[in-house]
Each structure stands twice: as structure tokens, then as C-alpha cells.
C-alpha positions in Angstrom: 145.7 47.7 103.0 144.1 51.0 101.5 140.8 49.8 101.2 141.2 48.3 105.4 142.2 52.1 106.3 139.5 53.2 104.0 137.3 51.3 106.1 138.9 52.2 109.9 138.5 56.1 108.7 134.8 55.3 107.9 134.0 53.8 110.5 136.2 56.6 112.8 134.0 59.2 111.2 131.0 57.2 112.1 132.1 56.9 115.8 133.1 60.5 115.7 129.3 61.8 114.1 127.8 58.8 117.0 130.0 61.3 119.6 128.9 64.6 118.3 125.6 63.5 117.9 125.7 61.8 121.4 127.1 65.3 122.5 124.5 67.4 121.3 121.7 65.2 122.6 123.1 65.7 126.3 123.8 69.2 125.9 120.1 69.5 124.6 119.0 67.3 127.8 121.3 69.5 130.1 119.0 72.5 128.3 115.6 71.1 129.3 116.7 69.5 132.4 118.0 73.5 133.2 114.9 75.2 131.9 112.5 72.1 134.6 114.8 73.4 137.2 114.0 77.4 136.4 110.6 76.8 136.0 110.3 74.5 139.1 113.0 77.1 141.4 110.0 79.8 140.0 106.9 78.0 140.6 108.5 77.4 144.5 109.3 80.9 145.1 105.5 81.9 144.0 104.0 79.4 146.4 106.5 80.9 149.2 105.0 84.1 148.4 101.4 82.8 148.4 101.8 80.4 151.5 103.8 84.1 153.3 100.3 85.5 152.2 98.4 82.5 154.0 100.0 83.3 157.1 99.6 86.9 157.2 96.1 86.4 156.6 95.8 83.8 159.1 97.2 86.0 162.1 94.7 89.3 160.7 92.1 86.4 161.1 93.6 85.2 164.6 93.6 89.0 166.0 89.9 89.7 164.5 89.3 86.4 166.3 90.5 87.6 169.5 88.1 90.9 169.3 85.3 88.7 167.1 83.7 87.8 171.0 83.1 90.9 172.4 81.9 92.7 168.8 79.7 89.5 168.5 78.1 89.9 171.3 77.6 93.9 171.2 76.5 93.9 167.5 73.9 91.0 168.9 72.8 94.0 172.2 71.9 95.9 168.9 69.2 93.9 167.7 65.7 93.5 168.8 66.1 90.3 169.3 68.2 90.3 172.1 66.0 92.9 174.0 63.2 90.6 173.6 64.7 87.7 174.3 66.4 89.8 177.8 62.6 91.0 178.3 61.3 87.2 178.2 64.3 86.1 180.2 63.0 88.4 182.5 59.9 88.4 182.8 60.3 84.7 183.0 62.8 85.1 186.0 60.6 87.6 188.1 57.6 85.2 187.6 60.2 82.4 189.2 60.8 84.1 192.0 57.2 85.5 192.1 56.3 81.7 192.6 58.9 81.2 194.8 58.0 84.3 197.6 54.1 82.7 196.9 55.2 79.3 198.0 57.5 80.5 201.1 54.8 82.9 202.6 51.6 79.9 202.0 53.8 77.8 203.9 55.6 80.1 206.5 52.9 82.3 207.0 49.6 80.2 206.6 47.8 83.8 207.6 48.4 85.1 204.0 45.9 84.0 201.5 47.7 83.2 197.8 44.1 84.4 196.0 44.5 87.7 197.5 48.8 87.8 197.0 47.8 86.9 193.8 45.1 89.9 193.2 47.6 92.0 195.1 50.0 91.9 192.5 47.6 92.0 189.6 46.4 95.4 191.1 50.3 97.1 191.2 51.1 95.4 187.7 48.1 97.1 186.4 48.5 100.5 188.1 52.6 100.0 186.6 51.2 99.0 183.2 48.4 102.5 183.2 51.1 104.3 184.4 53.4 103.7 181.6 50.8 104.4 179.1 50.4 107.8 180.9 54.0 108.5 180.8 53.8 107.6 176.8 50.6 109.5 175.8 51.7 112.7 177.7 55.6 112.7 176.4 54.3 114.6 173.3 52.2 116.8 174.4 53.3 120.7 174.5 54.7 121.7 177.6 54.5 118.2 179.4 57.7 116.5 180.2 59.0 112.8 180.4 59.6 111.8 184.3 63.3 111.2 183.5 63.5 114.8 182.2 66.4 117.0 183.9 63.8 119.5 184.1 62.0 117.7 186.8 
């Protein structure tokens, strides 16, 4: 009978070290399953603060957006580009309706030759062009003022 309790003590100690090992294991589990959630509560509260970040640079981006047209286009104004590109516009739309005043006086007015409409305006776009050139040449000399002066 000694030798059977012998052997229910051993094998109660057993149970007991399975238990207390058993116990430590969760408690070690309970540790790293802890530490996943502190690392994973961190990690979520530093992409709030990035994705808060996002949207405060989204609505800068939506107000420069909202201004971005009318600095676009007077930034463009500034270039040379644009005030040749205004220039040919121009130029292209006062030969349009050029055309179009040629065509409606050859037919309404059959008196009017085009030739001479056309050397007609030759002669005032040259007299505008050498008068320009005038105005340029004599803006630097001393004493002369430009026609736009509020001198004149």
C-alpha cells in the first residue's frame, strides 16, 4: 500500500509540475499576446497621426487648388510666350476680319477695287510700322519724349 501511495504522490507531483508548467506557458503567452496588442494599439495611433497629416495636407492642396487657376494663368501673362501667342492671335484675327470687310465691300459695293483696298492698307500698315520705328529711335534721344509722356 506504501509503494501505491508512493506512486499516486509521484504521479500528483507530476500533474502538479504539468499545471505549473502549463501555468507559466499561458502567463508567458498572455505576455506576448499583451506586448502584439501594445505594439499594434502604437503602430495604429502613428498611422492616425500620419493619415490626420494626409488630410491636412490634402485641404492646404484643395485651397492652393482653388487659387492654382487664376495664379496659373497670371504667372502664364508673365511670360513671352503668351504675348506672342496674344500678338499672333491677333494679328491672325484682324487679318479675319480684314478678309471679311474685303469680301463684303467686292460684293456690296462692286465700285471698290480689292487691288487697290488691298494697297490701301499696305500704305497705312507701313506709315504705322515707320512710325513706330520713329517713336523707338527718338525715345532716347536728349530732350525728345515718348508720345505717351505726361509731358505732352
Amino acid at each position: 500500500m506504501v509503494a501505491m501511495e508512493e506512486k499516486i504522490l509521484r504521479n500528483l507531483e507530476k500533474f502538479e509540475k504539468r499545471a505549473i508548467e502549463k501555468d507559466h506557458n499561458k502567463k508567458k503567452a498572455v505576455v506576448a499576446v499583451q506586448s502584439l496588442l501594445d505594439k499594434a494599439t502604437s503602430a495604429s495611433k502613428k498611422k492616425d497621426g500620419e493619415i490626420n497629416q494626409i488630410y491636412k495636407e490634402v485641404d492646404q492642396l484643395r485651397k492652393k487648388l482653388e487659387t492654382a487657376g487664376d495664379e496659373a494663368i497670371a504667372g502664364y501673362k508673365m511670360f513671352a510666350e503668351y504675348h506672342s501667342s496674344l500678338h499672333m492671335y491677333g494679328t491672325k484675327s484682324l487679318k479675319a476680319a480684314i478678309n471679311m470687310t474685303k469680301e463684303w465691300l467686292v460684293d456690296n459695293h462692286s465700285e471698290i477695287n480689292s487691288d487697290e483696298f488691298d494697297r490701301y492698307l499696305k500704305k497705312c500698315w507701313t506709315a504705322k510700322i515707320t512710325a513706330q520705328k520713329a517713336k523707338v529711335t527718338d525715345h532716347g534721344r536728349v530732350g525728345s519724349q515718348p508720345d505717351d509722356s505726361l509731358d505732352n
